[in-house]
C-alpha positions as CSV (number, residue, x, y, z in Angstrom):
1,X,0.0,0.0,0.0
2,X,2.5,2.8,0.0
3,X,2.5,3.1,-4.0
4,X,-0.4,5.8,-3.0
5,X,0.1,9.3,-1.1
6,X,-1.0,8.9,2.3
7,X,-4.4,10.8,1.1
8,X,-5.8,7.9,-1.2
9,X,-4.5,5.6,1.8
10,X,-7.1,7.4,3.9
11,X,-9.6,7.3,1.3
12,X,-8.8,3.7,0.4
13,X,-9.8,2.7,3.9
14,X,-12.8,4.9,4.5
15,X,-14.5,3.4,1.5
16,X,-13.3,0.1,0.7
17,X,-11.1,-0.7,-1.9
18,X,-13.7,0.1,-4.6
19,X,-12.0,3.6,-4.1
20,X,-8.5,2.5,-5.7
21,X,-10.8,1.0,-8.8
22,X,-12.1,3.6,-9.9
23,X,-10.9,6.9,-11.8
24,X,-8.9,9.1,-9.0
25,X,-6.2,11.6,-9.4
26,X,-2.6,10.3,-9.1
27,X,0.6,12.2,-8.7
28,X,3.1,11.5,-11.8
29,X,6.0,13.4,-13.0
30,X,7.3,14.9,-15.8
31,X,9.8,14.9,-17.8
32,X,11.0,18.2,-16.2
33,X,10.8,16.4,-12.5
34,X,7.8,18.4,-11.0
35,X,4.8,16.6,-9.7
36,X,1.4,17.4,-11.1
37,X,-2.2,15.6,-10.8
38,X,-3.7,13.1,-13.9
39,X,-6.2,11.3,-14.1
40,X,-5.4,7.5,-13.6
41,X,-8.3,6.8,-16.2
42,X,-6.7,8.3,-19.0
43,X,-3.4,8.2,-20.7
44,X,-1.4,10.8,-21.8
45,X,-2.2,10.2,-24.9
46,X,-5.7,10.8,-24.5
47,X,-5.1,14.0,-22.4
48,X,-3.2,15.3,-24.5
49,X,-6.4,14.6,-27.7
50,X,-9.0,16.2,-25.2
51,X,-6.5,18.9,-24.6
52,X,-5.8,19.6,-28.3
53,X,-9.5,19.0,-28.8
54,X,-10.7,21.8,-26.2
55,X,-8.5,24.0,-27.8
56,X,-9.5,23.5,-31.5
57,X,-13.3,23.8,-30.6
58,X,-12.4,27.2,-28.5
59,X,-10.4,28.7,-31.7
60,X,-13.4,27.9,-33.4
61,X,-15.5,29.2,-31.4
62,X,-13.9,32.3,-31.2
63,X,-13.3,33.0,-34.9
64,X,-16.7,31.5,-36.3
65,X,-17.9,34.9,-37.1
66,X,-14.6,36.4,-38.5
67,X,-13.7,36.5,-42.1
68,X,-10.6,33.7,-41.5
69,X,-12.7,30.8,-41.4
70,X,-15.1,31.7,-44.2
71,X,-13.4,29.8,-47.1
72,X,-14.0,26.8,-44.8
73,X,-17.7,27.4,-44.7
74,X,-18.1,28.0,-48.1
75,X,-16.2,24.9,-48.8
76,X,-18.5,22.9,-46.6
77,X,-21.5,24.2,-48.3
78,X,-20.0,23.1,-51.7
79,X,-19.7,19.8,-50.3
80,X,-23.4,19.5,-49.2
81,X,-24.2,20.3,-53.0
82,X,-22.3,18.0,-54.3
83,X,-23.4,15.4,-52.4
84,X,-27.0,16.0,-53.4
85,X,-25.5,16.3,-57.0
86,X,-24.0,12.7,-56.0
87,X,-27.5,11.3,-55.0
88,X,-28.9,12.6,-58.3
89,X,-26.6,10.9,-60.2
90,X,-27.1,7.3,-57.9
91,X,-30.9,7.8,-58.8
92,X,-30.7,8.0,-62.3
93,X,-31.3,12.1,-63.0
94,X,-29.9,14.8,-64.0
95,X,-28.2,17.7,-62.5
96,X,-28.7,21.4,-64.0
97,X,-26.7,23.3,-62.3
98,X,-24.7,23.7,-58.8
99,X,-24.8,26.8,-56.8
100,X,-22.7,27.7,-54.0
101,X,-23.4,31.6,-52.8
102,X,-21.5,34.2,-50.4
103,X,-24.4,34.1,-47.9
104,X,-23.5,30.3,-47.4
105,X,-26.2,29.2,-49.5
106,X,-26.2,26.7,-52.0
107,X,-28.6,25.1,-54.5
108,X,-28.5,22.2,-56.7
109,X,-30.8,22.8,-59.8
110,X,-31.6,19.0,-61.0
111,X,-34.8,17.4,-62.9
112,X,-36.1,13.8,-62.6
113,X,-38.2,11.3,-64.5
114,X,-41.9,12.1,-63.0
115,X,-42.5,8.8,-62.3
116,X,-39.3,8.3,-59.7
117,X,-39.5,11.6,-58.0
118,X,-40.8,10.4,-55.3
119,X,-38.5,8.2,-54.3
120,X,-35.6,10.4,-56.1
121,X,-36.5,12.9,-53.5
122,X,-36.2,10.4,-50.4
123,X,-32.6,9.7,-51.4
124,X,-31.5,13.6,-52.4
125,X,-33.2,15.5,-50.4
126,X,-30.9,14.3,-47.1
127,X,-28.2,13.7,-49.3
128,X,-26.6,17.3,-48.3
129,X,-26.2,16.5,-44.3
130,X,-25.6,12.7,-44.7
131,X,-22.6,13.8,-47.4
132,X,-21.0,16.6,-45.7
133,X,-20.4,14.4,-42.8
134,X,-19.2,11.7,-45.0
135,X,-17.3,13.8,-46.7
136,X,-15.4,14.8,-43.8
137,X,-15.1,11.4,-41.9
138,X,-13.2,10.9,-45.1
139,X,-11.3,13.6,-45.3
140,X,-10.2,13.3,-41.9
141,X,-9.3,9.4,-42.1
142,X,-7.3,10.1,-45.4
143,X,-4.9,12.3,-43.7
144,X,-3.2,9.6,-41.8
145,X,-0.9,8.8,-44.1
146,X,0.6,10.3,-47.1
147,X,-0.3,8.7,-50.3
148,X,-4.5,8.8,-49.0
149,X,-3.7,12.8,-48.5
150,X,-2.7,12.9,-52.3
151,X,-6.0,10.6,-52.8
152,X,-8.5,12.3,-51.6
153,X,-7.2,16.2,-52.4
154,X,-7.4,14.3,-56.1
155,X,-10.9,13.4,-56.0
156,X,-11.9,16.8,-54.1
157,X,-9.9,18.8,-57.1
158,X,-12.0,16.2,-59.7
159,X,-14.9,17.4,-57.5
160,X,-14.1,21.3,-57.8
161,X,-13.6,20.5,-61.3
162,X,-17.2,19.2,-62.0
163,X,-19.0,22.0,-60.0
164,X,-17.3,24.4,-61.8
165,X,-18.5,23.1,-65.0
166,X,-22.1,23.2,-63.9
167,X,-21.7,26.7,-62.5
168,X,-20.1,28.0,-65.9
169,X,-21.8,26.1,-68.8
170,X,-24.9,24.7,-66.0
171,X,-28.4,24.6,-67.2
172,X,-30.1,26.4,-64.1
173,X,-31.7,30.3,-64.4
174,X,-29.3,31.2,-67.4
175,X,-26.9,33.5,-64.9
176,X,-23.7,32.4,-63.7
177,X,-22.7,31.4,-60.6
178,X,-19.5,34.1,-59.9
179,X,-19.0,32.8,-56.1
180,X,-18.1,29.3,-57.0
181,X,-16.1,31.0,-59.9
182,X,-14.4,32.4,-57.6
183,X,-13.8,30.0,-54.8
């Protein structure tokens, strides 16, 4: 028993030894020598992801409204499009026309055979939400390792490349769309 400080000895004995079992704070020490507190549920490994985590939702967070994450938004919105634009094609109809707007709008102009748009619109109409988080769950595992970086930033160009044709030379209202032009 004298692995623990004398405080978790106290403990230990007040409530049994389901105390030591479960998740407690336990002094370890660092590489610089000083003792601090961690939690003997986690490992560092884990603190450290929920650490870099806390931090990344708090940057977030604090710059959702500025200007410096806006090409990230309007890139999210181009992949909810296209991933209606995906479900049109799996159903057998045909896209008009992509648009992705400064607003963080989008719209995907498309036409289908009347006597499947019923269940056309069952399968595109969710598309958006269901792909975007596919689309990232992707993204994210791809950039474990090098060549599935290359990969995917391949098929997202292909994918830039394909909206951009429907927002130049789509069959939609007759305008262009100038925001995707430019993104």
């Amino acid at each position: 028993n004298g692995d623990h400080p004398r405080s978790m000895r106290v403990l230990s004995q007040a409530y049994g030894s389901h105390f030591l079992a479960s998740p407690s704070l336990v002094p370890t020490s660092s590489i610089l020598g000083s003792r601090r507190m961690m939690l003997s549920c986690c490992s560092e490994e884990q603190v450290v992801l929920l650490v870099d985590y806390a931090l990344f939702l708090a940057t977030c967070l604090l710059l959702w409204y500025s200007r410096v994450l806006f090409p990230l938004k309007l890139f999210t919105v181009f992949l909810h499009e296209f991933s209606h634009a995906i479900a049109v094609w799996l159903t057998c109809n045909k896209v008009t026309g992509i648009e992705v707007n400064d607003n963080l709008g989008g719209l995907t102009h498309w036409s289908a055979n009347p006597n499947r748009i019923k269940c056309a619109q069952f399968v595109v109409l969710p598309a958006g939400y269901l792909g975007s988080a596919l689309w990232g769950g992707v993204i994210l595992v791809c950039c474990a390792q090098a060549w599935s970086t290359r990969a995917i930033a391949c098929v997202l160009i292909g994918a830039f490349v394909v909206t951009l044709g429907y927002a130049l030379w789509g069959l939609g209202s007759g305008q262009q769309r100038w925001t995707l032009v430019g993104l």
